[in-house]
Backbone bond lengths (Angstrom), bond angles and torsions (degrees), N, CA, C in turn:
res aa  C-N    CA-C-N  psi(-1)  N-CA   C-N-CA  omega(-1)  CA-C   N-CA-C  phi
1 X - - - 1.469 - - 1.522 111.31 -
2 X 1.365 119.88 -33.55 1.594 121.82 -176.57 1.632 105.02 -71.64
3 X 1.351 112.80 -43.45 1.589 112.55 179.54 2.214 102.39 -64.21
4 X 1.080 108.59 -33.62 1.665 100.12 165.85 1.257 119.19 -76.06
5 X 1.431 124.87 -4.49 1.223 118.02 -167.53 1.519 105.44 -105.75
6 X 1.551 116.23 -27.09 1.407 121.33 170.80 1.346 110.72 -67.40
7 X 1.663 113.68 -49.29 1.349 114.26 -169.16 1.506 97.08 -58.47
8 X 1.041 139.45 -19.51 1.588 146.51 -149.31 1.726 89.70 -100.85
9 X 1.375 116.59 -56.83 1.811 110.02 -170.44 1.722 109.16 -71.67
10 X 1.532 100.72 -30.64 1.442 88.60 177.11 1.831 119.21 -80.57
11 X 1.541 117.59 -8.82 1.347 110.78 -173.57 1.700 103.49 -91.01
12 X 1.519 109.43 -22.28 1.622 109.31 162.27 1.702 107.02 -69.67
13 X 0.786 116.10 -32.72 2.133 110.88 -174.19 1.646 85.49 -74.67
14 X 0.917 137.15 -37.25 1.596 128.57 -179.32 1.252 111.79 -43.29
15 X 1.786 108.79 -71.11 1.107 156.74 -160.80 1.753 100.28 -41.89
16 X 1.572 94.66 -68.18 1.818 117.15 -173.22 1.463 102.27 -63.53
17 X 1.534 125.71 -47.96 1.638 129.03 163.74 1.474 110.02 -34.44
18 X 1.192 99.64 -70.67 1.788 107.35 -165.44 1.764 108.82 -46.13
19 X 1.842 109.27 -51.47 1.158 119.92 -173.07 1.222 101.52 -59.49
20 X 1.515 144.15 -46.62 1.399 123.28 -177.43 1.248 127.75 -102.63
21 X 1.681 102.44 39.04 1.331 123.16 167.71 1.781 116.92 -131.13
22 X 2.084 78.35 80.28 1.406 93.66 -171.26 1.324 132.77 -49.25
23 X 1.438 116.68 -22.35 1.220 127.36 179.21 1.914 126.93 -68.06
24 X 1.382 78.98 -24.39 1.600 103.08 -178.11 1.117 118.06 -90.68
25 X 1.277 114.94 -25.51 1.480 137.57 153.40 1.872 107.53 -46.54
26 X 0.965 103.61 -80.28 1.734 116.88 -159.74 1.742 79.53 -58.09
27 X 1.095 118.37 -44.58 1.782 108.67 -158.82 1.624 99.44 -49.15
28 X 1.445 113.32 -67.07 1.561 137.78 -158.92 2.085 95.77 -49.64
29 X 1.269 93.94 -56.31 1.640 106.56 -179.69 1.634 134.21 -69.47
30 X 1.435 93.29 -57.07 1.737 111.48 174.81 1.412 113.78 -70.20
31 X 1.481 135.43 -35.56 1.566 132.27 -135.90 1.491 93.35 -121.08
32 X 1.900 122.56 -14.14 1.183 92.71 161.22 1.875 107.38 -99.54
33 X 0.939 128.12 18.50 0.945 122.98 168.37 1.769 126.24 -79.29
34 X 1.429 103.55 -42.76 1.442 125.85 -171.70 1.795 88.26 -70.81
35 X 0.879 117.40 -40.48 1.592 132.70 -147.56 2.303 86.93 -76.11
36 X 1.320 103.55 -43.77 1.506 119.41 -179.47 1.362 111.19 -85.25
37 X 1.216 106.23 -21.84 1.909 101.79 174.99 1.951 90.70 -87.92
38 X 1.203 132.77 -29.01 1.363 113.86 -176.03 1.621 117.01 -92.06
39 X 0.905 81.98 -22.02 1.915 95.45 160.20 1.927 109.26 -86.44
40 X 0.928 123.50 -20.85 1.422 103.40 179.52 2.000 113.88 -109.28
41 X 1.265 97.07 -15.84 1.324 93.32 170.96 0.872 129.01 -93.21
42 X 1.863 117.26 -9.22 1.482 119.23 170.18 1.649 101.68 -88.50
43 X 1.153 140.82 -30.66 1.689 111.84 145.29 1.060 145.33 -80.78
44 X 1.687 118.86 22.04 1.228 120.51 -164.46 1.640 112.13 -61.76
45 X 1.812 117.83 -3.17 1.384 113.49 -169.84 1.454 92.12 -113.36
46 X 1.361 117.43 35.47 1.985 122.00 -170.07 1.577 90.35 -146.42
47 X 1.152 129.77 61.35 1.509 112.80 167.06 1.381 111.39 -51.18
48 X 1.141 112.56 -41.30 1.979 101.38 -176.57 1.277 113.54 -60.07
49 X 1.270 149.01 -17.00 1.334 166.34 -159.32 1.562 101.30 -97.63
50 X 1.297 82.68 -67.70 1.950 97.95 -168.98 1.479 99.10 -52.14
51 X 1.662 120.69 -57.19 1.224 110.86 -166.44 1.659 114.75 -71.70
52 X 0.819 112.78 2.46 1.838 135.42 -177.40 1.461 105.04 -84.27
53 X 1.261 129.88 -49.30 1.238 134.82 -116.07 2.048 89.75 -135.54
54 X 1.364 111.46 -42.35 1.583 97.75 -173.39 1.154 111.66 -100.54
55 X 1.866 129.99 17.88 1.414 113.64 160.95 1.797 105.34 -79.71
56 X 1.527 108.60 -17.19 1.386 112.46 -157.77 1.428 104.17 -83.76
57 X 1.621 100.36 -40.96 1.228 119.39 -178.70 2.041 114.74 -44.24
58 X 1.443 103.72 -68.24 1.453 124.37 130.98 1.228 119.61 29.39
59 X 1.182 101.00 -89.46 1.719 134.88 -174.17 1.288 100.82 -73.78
60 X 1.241 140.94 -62.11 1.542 134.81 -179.90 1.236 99.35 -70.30
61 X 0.829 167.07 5.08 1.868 162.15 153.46 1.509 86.13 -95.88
62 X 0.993 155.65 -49.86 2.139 124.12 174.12 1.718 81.53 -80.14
63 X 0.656 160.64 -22.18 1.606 134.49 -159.18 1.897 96.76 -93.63
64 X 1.297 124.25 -43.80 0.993 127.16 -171.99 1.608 115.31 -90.69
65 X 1.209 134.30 -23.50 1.356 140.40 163.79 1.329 122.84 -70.46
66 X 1.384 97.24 -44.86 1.695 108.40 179.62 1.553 126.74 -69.26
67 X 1.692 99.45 -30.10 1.218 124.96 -177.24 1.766 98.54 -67.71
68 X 1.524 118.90 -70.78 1.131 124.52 -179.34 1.627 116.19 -51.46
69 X 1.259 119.55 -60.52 1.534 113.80 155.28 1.661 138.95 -11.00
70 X 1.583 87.93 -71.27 1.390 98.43 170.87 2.047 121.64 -71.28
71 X 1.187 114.24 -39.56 1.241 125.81 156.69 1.225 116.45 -37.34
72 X 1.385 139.36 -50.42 1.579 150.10 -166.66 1.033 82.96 -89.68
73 X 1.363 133.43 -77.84 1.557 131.40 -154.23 1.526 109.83 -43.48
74 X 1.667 117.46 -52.25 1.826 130.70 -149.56 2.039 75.03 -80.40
75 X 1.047 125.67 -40.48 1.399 119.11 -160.42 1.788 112.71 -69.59
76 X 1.910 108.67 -50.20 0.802 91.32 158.65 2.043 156.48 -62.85
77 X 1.557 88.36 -1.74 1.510 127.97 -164.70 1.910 76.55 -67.58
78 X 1.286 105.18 -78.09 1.554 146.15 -141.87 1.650 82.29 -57.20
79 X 1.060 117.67 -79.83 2.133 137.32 175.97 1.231 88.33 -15.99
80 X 2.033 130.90 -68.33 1.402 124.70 -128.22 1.732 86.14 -97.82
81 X 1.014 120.98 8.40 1.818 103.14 177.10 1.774 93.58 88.15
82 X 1.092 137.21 -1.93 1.566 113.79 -176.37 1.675 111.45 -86.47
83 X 0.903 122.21 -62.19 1.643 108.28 149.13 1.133 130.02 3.66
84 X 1.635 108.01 -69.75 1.428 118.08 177.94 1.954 108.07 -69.48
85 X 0.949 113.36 -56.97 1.505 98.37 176.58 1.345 123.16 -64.95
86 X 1.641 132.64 -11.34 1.117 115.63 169.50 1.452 99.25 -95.34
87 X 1.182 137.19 0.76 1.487 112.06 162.38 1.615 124.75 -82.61
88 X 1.522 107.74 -8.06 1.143 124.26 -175.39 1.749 112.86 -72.26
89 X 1.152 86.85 -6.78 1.952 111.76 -160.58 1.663 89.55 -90.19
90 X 1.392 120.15 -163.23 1.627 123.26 166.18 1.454 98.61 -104.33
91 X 1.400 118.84 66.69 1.481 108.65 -167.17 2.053 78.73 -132.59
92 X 1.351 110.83 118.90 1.558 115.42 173.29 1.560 105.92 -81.01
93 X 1.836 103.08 168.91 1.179 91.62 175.00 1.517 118.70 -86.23
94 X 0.873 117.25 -0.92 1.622 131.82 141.50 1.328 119.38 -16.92
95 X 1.375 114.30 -92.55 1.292 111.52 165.28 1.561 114.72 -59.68
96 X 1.122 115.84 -48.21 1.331 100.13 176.76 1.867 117.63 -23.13
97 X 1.399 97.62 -86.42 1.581 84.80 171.29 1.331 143.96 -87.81
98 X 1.152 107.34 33.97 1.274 139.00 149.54 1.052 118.83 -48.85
99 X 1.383 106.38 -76.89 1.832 137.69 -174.60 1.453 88.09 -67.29
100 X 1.699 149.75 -35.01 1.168 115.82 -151.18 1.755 91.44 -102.87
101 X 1.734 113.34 -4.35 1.397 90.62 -177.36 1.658 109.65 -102.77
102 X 1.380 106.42 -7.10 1.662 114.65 174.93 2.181 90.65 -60.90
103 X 1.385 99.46 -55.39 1.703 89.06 -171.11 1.387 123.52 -72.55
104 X 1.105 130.49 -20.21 1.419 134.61 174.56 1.787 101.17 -87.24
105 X 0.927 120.69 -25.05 1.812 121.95 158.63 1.067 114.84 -55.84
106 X 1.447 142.52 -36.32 0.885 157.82 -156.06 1.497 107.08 -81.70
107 X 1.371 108.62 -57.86 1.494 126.88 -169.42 1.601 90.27 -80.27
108 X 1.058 116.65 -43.36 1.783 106.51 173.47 1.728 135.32 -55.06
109 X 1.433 82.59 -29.82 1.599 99.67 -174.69 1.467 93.49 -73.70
110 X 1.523 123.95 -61.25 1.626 115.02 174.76 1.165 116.71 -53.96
111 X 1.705 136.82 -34.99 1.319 122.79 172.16 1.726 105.75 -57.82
112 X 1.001 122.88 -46.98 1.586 117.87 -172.19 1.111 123.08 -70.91
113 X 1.301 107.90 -31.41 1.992 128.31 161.65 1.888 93.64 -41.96
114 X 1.235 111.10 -81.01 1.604 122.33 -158.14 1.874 99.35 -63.21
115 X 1.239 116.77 -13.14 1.653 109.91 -165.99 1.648 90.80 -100.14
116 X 1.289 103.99 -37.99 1.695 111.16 -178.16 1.906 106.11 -63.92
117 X 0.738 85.94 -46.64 1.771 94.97 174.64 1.474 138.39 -60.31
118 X 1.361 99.05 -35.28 1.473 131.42 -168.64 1.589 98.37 -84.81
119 X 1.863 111.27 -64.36 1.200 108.32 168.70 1.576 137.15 -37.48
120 X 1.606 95.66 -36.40 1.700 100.39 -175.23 1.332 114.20 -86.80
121 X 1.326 126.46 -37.56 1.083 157.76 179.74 1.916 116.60 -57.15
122 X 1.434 84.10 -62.48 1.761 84.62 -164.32 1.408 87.24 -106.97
123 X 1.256 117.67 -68.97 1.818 120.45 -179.84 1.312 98.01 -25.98
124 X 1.280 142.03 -56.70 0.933 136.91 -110.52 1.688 156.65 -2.83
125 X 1.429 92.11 91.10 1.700 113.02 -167.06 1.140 113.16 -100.38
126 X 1.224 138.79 120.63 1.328 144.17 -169.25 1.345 104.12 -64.11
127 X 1.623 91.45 135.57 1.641 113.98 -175.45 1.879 108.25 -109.44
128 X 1.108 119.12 122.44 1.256 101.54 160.30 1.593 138.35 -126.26
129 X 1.938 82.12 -6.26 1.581 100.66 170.09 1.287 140.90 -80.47
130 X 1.406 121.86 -171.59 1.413 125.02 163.76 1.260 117.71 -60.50
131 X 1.439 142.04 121.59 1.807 111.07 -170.30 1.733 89.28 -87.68
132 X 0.908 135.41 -7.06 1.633 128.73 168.52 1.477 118.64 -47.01
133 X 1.600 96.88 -34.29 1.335 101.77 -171.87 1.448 121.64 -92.20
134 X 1.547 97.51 -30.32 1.781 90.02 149.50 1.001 166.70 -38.48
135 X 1.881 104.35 -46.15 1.256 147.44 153.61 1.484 102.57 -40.17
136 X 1.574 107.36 -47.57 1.412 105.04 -149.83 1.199 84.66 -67.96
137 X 1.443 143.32 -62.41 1.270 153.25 146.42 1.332 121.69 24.03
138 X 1.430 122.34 -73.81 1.186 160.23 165.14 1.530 111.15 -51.24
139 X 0.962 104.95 -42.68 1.788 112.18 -169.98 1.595 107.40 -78.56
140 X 1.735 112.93 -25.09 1.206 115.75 -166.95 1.759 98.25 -83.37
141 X 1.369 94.79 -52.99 1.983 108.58 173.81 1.574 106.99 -28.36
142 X 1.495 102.20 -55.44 1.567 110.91 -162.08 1.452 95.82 -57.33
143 X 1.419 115.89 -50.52 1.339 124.73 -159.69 1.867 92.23 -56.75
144 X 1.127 128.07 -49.19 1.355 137.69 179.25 1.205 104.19 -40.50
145 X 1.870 129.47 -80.45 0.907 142.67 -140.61 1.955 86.22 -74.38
146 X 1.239 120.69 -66.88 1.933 101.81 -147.67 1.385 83.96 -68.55
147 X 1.724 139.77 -13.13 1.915 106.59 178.67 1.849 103.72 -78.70
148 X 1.778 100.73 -15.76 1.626 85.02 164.40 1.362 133.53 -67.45
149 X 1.460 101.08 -47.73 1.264 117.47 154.17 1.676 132.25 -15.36
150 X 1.384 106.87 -75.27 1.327 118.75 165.42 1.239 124.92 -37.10
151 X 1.571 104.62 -70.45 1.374 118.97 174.24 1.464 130.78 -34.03
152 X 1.722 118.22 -39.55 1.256 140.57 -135.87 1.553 82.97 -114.70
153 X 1.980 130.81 -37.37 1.095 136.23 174.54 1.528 108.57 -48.41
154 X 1.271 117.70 -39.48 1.440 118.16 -154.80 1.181 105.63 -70.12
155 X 1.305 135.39 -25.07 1.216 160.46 -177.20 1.779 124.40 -71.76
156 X 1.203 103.10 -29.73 1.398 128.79 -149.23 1.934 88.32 -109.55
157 X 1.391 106.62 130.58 1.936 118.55 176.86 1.386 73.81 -104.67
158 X 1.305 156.35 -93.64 1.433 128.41 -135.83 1.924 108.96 -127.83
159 X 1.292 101.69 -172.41 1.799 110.03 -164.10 1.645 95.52 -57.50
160 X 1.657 109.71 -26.56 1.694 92.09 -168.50 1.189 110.92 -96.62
161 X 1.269 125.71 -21.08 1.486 121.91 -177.83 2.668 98.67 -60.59
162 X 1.520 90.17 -32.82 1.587 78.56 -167.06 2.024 84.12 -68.15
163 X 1.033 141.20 -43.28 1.509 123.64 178.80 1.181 110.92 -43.31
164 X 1.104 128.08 -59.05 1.914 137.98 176.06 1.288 105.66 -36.13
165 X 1.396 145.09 -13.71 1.423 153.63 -175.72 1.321 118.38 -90.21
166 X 1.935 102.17 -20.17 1.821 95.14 -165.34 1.634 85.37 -98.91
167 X 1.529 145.36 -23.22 1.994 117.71 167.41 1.868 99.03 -56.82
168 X 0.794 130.39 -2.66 1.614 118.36 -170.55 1.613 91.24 -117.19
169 X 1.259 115.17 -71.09 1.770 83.69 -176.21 1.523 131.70 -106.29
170 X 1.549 98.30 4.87 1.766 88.06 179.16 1.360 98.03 -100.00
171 X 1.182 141.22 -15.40 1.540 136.69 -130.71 1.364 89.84 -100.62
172 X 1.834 121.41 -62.41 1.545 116.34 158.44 1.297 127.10 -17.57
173 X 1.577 106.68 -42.83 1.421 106.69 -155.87 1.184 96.32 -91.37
174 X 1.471 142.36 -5.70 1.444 143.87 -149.30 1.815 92.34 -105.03
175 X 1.525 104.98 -43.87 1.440 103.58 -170.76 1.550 119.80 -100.68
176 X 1.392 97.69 7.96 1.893 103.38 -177.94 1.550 112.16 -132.44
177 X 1.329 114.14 30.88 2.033 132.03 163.23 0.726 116.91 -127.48
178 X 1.187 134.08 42.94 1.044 153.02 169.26 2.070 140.53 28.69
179 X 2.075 85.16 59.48 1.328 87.46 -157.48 1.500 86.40 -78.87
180 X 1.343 124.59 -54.31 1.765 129.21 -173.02 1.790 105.59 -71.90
181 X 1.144 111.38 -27.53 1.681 100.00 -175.15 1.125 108.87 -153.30
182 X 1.258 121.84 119.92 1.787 142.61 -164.32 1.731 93.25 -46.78
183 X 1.290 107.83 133.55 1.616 100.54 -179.69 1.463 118.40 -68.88
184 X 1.696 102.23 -21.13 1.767 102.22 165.27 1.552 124.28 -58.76
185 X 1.662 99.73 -20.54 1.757 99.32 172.69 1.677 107.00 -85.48
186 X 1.261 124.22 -28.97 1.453 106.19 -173.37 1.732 137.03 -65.99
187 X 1.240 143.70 133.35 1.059 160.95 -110.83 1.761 74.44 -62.28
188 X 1.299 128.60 -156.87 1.631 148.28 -171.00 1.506 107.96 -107.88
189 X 1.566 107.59 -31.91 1.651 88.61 -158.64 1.255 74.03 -101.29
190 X 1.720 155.49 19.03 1.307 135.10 -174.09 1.934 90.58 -90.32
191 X 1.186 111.65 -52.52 1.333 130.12 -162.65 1.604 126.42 -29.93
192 X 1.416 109.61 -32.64 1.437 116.65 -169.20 1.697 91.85 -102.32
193 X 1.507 123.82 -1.23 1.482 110.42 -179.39 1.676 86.42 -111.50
194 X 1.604 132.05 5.37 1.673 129.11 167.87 1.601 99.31 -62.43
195 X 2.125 87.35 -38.70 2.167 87.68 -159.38 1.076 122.38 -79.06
196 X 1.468 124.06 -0.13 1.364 118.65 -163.73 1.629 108.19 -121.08
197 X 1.248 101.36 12.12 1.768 115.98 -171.46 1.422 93.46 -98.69
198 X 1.728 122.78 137.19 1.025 109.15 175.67 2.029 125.85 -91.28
199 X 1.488 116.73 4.78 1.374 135.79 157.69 1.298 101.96 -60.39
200 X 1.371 158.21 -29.23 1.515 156.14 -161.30 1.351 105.34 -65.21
201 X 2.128 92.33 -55.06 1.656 89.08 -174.76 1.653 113.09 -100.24
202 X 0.953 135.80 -0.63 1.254 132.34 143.44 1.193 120.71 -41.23
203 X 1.418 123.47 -64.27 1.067 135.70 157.52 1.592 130.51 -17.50
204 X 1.148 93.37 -73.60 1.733 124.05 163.19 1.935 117.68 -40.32
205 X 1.496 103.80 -63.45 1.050 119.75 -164.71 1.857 105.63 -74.97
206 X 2.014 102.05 -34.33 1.793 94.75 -166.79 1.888 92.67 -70.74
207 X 1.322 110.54 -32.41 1.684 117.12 -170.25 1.664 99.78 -47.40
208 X 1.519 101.67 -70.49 1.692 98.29 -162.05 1.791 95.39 -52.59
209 X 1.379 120.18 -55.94 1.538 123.09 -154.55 1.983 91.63 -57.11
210 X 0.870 120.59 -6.98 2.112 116.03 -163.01 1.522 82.16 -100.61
211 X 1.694 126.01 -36.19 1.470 133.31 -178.52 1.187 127.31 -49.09
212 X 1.765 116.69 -33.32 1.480 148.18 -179.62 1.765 94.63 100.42
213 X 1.311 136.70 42.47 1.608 141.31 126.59 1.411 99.24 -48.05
214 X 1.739 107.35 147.53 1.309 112.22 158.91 1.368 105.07 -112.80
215 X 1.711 120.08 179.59 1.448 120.97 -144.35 1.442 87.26 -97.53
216 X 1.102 140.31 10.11 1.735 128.76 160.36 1.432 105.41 -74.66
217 X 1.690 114.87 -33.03 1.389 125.33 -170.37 1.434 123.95 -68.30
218 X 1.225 110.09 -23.82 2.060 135.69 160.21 1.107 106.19 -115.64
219 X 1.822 132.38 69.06 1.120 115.02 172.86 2.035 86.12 -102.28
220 X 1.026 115.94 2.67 0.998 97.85 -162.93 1.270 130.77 -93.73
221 X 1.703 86.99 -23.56 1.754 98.52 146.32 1.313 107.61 -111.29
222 X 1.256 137.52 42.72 1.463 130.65 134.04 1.724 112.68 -70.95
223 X 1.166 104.62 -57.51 1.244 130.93 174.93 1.966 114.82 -37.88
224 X 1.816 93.88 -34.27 1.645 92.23 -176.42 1.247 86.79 -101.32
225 X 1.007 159.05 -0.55 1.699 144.29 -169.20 1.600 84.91 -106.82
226 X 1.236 123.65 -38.41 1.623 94.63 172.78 1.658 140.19 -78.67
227 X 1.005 102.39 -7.12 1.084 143.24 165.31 1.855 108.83 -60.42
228 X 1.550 96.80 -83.55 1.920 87.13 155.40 1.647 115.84 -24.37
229 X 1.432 99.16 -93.76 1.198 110.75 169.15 1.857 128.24 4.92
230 X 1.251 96.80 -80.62 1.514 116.74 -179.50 1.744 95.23 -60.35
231 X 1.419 116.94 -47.04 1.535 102.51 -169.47 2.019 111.10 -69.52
232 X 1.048 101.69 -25.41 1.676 116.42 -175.25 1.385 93.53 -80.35
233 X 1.433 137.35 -61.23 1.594 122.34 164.85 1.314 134.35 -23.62
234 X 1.550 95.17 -36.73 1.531 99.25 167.59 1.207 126.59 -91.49
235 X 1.022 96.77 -46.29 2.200 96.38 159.22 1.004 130.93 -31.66
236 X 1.759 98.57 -43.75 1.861 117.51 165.73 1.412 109.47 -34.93
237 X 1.267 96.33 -78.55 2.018 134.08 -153.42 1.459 94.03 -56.35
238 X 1.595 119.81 -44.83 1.781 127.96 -178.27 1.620 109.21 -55.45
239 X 1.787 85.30 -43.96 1.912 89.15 -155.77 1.520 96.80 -74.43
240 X 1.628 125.87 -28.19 1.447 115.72 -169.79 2.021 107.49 -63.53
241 X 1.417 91.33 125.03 1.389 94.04 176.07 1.699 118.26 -135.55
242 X 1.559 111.66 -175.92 2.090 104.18 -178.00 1.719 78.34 -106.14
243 X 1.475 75.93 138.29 1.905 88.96 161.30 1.540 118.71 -84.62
């Protein structure tokens, strides 16, 4: 019960941080929205495009927001000494990022709630799935992006060096999963760096499931994005250290 109760005090200290860090606020909420109204109204006369193009779209806005979010946030944690004194506590790094990915999940699940909504709704992009199964989708990504996050923090002396990280690992991943060009069309030697990115099957899996697929029908890249996931969790939990 004490290891639930830490993971529990540290995902509220997240929680109260994030909220009075208004800026981080409007980013997580507002910027993928604006970002989906300029992507969906310049094909609104291309439904085949549009419906192609904003489950993927989607997925790289939680993969790319969340990532940067959590990165700034775990870094500034790490800079001010708080890190170091709550590990000094009986608090593992276990819970440690535990608690920081239960709270940045949190704020993700509502960013994807309002982007998932907005798209079907106002964009209007044809829906034919379960939205349960999206989420499920979504929830695994998130889980991806803040243990990337973390990981990629440890690395990083200030807020801009963790920006300097997304031309090296999100930017690949943005142009080789094929949100603009089916990865079966891209050149040969791009292809085996489509499979090992974990945006491919996100990608892959939110498209068919937005198609009306059910989630037995992409377990197979559900199955490899968790897989990421679980291996980047641990990278997390390794890389957290006392200075």
């Amino acid at each position: 019960m004490k290891l639930v109760d830490r993971i529990i005090g540290i995902t509220s200290i997240i929680i109260r941080q994030l909220l009075r860090d208004h800026r981080s606020v409007a980013l997580i909420f507002l910027a993928p929205i604006v970002v989906m109204s300029l992507i969906g109204f310049s094909f609104q006369d291309q439904p085949i495009i549009l419906n192609r193009t904003a489950p993927a779209i989607i997925a790289t806005m939680c993969l790319v927001f969340v990532f940067m979010l959590t990165g700034v946030s775990f870094l500034r944690e790490r800079l001010s000494g708080t890190l170091d004194r709550v590990l000094v506590t009986s608090t593992s790094k276990i819970e440690l990022v535990f608690g920081y990915l239960i709270g940045f999940l949190i704020f993700a699940l509502i960013q994807s709630t309002i982007i998932l909504f907005f798209t079907i709704y106002v964009v209007g992009v044809d829906y034919t799935g379960k939205i349960t199964d999206a989420f499920i989708i979504l929830i695994v990504l998130t889980i991806t992006s803040v243990s990337l996050g973390i990981f990629v923090s440890t690395f990083a002396k200030n807020e801009f060096q963790v920006i300097q990280f997304i031309p090296i690992l999100i930017s690949p991943q943005i142009f080789l999963s094929g949100i603009f060009i089916p990865v079966e069309q891209l050149p040969w030697y791009f292809r085996p760096i489509s499979n090992i990115i974990p945006l491919t099957y996100a990608n892959k899996s939110l498209r068919n499931i937005m198609a009306g697929y059910k989630i037995e029908d992409v377990i197979s890249e559900l199955g490899i994005l968790i897989l990421f996931a679980g291996i980047l969790l641990i990278l997390a939990i390794l890389s957290v250290r006392r200075n």
